[in-house]
N, C-alpha and C positions, 0 to 999 in steps of 0.2 A: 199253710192251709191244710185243713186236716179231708182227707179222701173220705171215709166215713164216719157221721157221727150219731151214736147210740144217743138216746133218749128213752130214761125208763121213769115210770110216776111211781112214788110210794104213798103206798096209806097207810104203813104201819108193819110192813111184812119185812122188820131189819134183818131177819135170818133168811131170808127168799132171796132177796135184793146179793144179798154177801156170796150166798149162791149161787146166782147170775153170775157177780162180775167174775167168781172163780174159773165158772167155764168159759165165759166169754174171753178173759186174758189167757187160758190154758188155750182155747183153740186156734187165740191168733196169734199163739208166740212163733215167730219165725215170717210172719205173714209179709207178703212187700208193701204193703199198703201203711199208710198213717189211720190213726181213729185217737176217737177221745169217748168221754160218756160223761152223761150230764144225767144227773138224779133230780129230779126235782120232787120231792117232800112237801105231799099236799096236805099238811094240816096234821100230820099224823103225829103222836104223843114220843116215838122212841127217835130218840139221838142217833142219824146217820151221818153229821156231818163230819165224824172222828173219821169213818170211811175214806173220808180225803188222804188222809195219812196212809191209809193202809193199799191203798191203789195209785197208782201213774195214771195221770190221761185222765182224773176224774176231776167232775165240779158239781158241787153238790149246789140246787139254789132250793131254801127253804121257803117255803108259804107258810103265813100264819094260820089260816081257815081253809078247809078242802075249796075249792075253785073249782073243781069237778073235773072233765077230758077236755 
């Protein structure tokens, strides 16, 4: 069981997003705690789910049509 877990939405902002999780893994390296993050990709046109490769702890789930907040 993970202590806390991140939850970010995209619409489209793949460079934002990449952003985030840089500093969010830079702030928690060493941290005692567990985490994950989950992306969920509301509808948006750019390809994040390659991002799975490039991060630990991640799960990206895609929407086909924005579904809104």
């Amino acid at each position: 069981m993970l202590d806390i877990c991140v939850t970010i939405v995209n619409t489209g902002e793949k460079d934002e997003i990449i952003s985030c999780l840089n500093s969010l893994y830079a702030d928690s390296a060493g941290c005692a705690f567990s985490y994950g993050v989950v992306i969920v990709d509301n509808g948006s046109n750019d390809s994040i789910i390659d991002l799975e490769k490039m991060f630990s702890n991640l799960k990206v789930i895609i929407q086909e049509r924005n579904e809104g907040f």
